[in-house]
N, C-alpha and C positions, 0 to 999 in steps of 0.2 A: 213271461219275463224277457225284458228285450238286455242282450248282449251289447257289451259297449267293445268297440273296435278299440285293438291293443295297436299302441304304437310300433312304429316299424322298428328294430332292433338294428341299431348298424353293423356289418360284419368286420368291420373295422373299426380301431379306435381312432377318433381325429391325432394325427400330429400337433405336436405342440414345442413351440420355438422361445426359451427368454433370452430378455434384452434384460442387460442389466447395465447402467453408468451411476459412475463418483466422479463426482468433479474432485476430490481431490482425497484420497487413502490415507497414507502416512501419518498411521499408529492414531488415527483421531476413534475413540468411542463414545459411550456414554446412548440415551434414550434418544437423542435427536439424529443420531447419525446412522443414514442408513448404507450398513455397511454394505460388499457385495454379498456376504452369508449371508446375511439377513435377506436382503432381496432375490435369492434363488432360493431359501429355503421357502419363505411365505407365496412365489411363485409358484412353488412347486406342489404345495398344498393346495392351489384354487386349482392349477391344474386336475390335482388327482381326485377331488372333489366333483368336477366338470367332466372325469372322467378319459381328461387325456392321457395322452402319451408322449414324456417328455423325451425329443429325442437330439435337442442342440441347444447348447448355450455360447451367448455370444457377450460378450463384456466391453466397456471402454472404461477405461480406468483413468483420473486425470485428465476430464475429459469435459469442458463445462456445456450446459446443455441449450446454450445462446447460438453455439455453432450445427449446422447440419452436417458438415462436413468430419463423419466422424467413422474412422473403419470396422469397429464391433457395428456400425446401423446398418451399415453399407452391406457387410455379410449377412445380415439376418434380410435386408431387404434383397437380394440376391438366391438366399434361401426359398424366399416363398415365388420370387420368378419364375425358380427352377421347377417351384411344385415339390421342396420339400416337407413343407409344413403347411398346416392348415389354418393354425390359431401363434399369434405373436403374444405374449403374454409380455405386461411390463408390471412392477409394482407399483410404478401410477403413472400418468401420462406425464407429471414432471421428468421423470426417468427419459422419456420419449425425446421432449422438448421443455428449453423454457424460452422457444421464440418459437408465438404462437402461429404467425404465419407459417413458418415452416412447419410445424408441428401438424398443424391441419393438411398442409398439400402432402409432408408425408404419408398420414394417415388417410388419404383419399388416394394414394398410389398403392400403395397397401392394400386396402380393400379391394384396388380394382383386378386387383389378381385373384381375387378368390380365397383371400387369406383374411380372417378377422384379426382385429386391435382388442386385446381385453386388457383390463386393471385387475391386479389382483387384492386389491382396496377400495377403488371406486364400484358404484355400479352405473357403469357406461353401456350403454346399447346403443350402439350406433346405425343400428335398423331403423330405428324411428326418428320420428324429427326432434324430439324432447332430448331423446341422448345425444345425436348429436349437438343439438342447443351445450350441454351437460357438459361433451367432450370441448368445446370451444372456451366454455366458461372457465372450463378448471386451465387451460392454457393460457388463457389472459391472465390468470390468478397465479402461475409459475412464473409468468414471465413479468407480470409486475411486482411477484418478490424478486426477482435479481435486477427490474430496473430500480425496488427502491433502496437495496446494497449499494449501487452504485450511486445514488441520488447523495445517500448519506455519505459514500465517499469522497464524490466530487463537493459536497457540503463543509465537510472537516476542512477540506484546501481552501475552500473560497473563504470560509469564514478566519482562518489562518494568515491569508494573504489581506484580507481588508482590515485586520488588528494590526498588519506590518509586522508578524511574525513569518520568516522566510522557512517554507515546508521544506522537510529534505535535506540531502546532504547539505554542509556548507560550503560557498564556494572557495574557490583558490584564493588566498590573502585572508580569510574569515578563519574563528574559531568558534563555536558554541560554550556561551556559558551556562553556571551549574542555572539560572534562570532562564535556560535556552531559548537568547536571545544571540543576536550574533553578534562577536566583539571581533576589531582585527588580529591577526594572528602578529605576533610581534618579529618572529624572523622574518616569514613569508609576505607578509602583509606590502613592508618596503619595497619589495622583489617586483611584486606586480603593480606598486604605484610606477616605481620608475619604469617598467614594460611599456604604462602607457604611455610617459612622458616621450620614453624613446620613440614610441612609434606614430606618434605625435610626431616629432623632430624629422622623423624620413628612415629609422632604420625598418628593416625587412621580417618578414617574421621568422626564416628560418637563423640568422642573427640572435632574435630574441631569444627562440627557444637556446641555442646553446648556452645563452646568457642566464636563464634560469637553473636549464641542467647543472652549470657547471658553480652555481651558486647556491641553488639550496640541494645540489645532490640527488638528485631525483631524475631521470630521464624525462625531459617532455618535447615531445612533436612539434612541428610550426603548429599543427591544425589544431593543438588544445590551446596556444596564443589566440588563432583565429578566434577558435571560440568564448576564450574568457575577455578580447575584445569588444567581442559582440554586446556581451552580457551588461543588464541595466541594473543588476544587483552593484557595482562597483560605485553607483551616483547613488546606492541609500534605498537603491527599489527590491521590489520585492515584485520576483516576475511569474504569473499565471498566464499561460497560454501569451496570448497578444496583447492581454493588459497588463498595465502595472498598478502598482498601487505605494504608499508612502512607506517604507520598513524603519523601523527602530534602528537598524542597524546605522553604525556609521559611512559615511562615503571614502571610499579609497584614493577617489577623483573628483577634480574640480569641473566644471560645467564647460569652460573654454577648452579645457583639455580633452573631455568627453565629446565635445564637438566637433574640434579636428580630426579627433579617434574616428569618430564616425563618417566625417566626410572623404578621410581618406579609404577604408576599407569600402566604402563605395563606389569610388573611384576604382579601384581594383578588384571589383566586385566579379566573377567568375561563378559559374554554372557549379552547386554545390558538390561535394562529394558524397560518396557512400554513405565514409566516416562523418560525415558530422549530423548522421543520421541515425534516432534512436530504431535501429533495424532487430535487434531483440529486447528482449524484460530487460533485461543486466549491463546493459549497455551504459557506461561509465562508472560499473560501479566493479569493476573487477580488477583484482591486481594482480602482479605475479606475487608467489609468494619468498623466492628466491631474494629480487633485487625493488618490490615497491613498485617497481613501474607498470603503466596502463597494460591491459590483456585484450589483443582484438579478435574479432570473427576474422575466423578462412572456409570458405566450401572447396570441400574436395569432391569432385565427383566420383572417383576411384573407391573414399570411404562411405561416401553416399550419407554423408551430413555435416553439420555444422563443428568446426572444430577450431578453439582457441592458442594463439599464438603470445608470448610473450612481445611486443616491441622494440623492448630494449636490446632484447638479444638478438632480434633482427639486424637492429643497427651498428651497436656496441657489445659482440657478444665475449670481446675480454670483459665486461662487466660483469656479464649475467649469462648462465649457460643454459638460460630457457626451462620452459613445465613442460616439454611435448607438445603433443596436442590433444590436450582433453577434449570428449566430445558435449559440444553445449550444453545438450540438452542433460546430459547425466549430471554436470554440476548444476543446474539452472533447479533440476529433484532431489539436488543436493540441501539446496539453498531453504528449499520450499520443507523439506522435510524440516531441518531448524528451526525452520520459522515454527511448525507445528511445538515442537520439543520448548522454544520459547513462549507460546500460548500455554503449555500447562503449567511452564513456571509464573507466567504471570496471571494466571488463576489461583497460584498456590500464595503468590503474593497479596494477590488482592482482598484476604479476609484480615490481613495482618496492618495491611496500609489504610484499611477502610479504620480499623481501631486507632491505630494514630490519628488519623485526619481527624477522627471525633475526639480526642484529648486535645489536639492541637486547636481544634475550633472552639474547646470548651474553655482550654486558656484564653483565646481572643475576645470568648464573651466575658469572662472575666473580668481581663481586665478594663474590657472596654467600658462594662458596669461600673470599676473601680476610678477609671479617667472621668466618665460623667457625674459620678458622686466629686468628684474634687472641682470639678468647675463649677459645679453647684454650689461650692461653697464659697471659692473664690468671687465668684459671680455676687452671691450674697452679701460676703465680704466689702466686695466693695460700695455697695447699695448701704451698709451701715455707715462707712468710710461719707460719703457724700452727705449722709443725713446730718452726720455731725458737725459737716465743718457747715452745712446751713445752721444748724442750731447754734453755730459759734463756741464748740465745744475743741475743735483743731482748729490751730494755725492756717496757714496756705503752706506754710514750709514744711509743716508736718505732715498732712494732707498730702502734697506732691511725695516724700518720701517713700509714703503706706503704698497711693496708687501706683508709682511707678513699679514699685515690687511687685506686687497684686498683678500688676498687665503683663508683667514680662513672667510671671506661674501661669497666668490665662493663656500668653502667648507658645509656651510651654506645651500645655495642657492638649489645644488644640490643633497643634501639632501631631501631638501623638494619638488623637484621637483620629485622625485623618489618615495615619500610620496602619490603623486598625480596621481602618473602612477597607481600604485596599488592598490591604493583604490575599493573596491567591491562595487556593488551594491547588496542589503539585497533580497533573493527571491521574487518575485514578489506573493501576496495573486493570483491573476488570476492563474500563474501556479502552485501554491500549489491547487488550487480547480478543474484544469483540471487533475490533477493526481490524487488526491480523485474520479474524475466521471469517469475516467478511471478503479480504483480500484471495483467500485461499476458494473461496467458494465462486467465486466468477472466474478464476484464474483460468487461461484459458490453455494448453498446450499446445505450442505449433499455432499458436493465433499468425494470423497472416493479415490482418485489418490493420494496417498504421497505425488507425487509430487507438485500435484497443492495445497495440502493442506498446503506444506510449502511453498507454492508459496503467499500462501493467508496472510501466516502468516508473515512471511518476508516484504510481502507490505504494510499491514496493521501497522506494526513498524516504519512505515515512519511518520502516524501520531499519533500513540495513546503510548503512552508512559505506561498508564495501565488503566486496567478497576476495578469501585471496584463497591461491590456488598455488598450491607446494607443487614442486618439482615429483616427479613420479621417481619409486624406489621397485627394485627388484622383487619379483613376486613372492609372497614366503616371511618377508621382512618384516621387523614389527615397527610402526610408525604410528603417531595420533592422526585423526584425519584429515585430508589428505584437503577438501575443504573448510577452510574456516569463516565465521562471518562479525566483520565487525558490527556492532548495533546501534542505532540513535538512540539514546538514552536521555 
């Protein structure tokens, strides 16, 4: 009887290290969302299954997985440099990365310490050429679900802007109507035609601004003049990126006027500033809550981050006695938590408005049944109307009496059948909350890309129309919260 050779028993258990990231927490559950419980407990089962030993967890919380630059990755990849662990465990390699380039050179820096990559739901072997094939595939496959979120993002806007629907807050002189279309605002509106007239004519922009302040009440800067100069929304456009496109809305300004407007700020064209630069998410859409007016970024390096200042009260502070200095980023998770707290109520909306929309479209069909049966008849009507007067059975005087009646119920008729063609149905709350959890899923914290940060910014104007921020009270004290967010509705 031949003996088979028993494997070697290791005297140790390999170490074992999870990574765990949420692009974004706040209070979201349900079957899809994997929360960070979820992925250290299911981690921690392959582990003990595989026989390891769990002896560090590293987390990124709010953290989307497009960036590399992320400090729970950074510790666990520092971990295995140091040779404290053996085995990186993630609950899938989405967790890892969802940009694949990066996702592979990590996991090929990784390995080369001497530390393996596992999934605690795939099966990835990345000894052989097949797993890694495997590990690459499923990395293409994360990162082309968050490029096609954002595909569908940038989709919603473009399709928005070539209808001449203006995305977003609306601007300075605009109101949105209950058809959220933009109409002039009737105080404001006047404010900023004459703005351009004057500046048109040769006055200055810090002029203007006083000129506004001190008329409709509100603090504003020269540099918010500069910029609602700039803007091609005022001729009727509707502006994306560098294009524009035709907007329903009306014009504020005439073509000659917008032409001077423009040659002159060219003329005094100057190296931009900071401020006219979307340098966070929230950037224009913040206010104080005390006195209305704009909220800017300050870095201090002493508090070693981003922190908000009132304007008004910089300049005019018998006006406004300022909010402190909130730190950005705690209102910007302020903001972001809402928005979650908003996606459940427009889930909770959405079975209620889906049942409207069906009564409401079933009146449409209706009557639209009810309008084509009557021109059917009129139609017919008058086809007897003409038989007759051939057969010399009416007059001509009688005959013109009948049809002109007849034409003007036809003309009636198809009127409102036309009424009935076009009638909209109102957004559905379901897809205003799928594009909120879309928004919240790429969102990126501490994004430092221009682009994505006006990417953030941009999207996020879909729903928050602005954020204000109350003055801080005494510790202890009982207040409602401290932010609040107004919504695009």
């Amino acid at each position: 009887m031949t003996r088979r050779r028993l494997a070697a028993v290791p005297d140790t258990q390999r170490r074992g290290g999870l990574y765990v990231r949420v692009s974004a927490v706040m209070g979201r559950g349900g079957e899809d969302f994997l929360s960070p419980s979820i992925q250290i407990d299911t981690m921690r089962t392959a582990a003990a299954r595989a026989g390891h030993q769990v002896v560090e967890v590293w987390e990124d919380i709010d953290v989307s997985g497009r960036s590399m630059n992320r400090p729970g990755l950074h510790a666990a990849v520092d971990a295995a440099r140091a040779g404290r662990i053996d085995v990186l465990w993630v609950h899938d390699l989405s967790r890892l990365a969802r940009n694949a380039a990066g996702g592979l050179t990590e996991l090929a820096a990784i390995e080369k310490m001497g530390v393996d990559v596992l999934s605690a739901t795939e099966t990835v072997d990345r000894s052989t050429s097949s797993g890694r094939l495997t590990a690459g595939v499923l990395l293409l496959l994360a990162e082309h679900y968050s490029d096609l979120v954002g595909d569908r993002w940038r989709g919603v806007i473009e399709a928005n802007a070539r209808r001449g629907v203006w995305h977003g807050q609306p601007p300075r002189g605009y109101l949105r109507s209950a058809s959220r279309t933009l109409i002039e605002d009737p105080v404001a509106g006047p404010v900023w035609r004459e703005v351009f007239r004057r500046y048109a004519a040769g006055d200055g922009l810090r002029p203007l601004a006083s000129y506004v302040t001190a008329t409709l009440g509100t603090v504003v800067q020269a540099q918010t003049v500069s910029r609602t100069l700039h803007s091609p929304a005022y001729l009727g456009l509707v502006v994306l990126g560098e294009r524009t496109f035709p907007g329903r809305h009306p014009a504020l300004v005439d073509q000659p006027t917008w032409d001077r407007v423009q040659a002159r700020l060219t003329a005094n064209a100057t190296v931009p500033s900071r401020t006219k630069q979307a340098v966070h998410s929230l950037a224009g859409l913040l206010r104080c809550g005390g006195c209305g007016g704009p909220l800017h970024k300050r870095r201090r390096a002493s508090r070693g981050g981003d922190f908000l200042f009132c304007s008004t009260a910089a300049v005019a502070p018998d006006r406004c006695a300022g909010i402190g200095t909130p730190s950005l980023p705690s209102v910007e998770r302020s903001v972001l938590e809402q928005l979650h707290e908003r996606v459940a109520h427009l889930r909770d909306m959405s079975a209620s408005q889906a049942a409207l929309d069906l009564a409401r479209q079933s009146r449409v069909e209706a009557d639209a049944r009810a309008v084509a049966d009557e021109l059917g008849r009129v139609e017919q009507q008058l086809g007897v109307l003409g038989r007759k007067l051939a057969e010399g059975v009416l007059s001509d005087t009688a005959y013109r009496a009948a049809s002109n009646s007849l034409e003007t119920s036809l003309s009636r008729l198809r009127a409102r059948a036309q009424e009935l063609v076009v009638v909209e149905v109102a957004p559905s709350p379901q897809d205003a909350a799928s594009l909120a959890e879309a928004l919240l899923e790429l969102w990126q914290v501490d994004a430092t890309d221009p682009e994505a940060t006006a990417f953030q910014n941009r999207a996020l104007r879909t729903h928050v129309r602005a954020v204000r921020v109350a003055p801080a009270v005494r510790p202890g004290s009982r207040r409602p919260r401290r932010i609040t967010v107004d919504w695009v509705t």
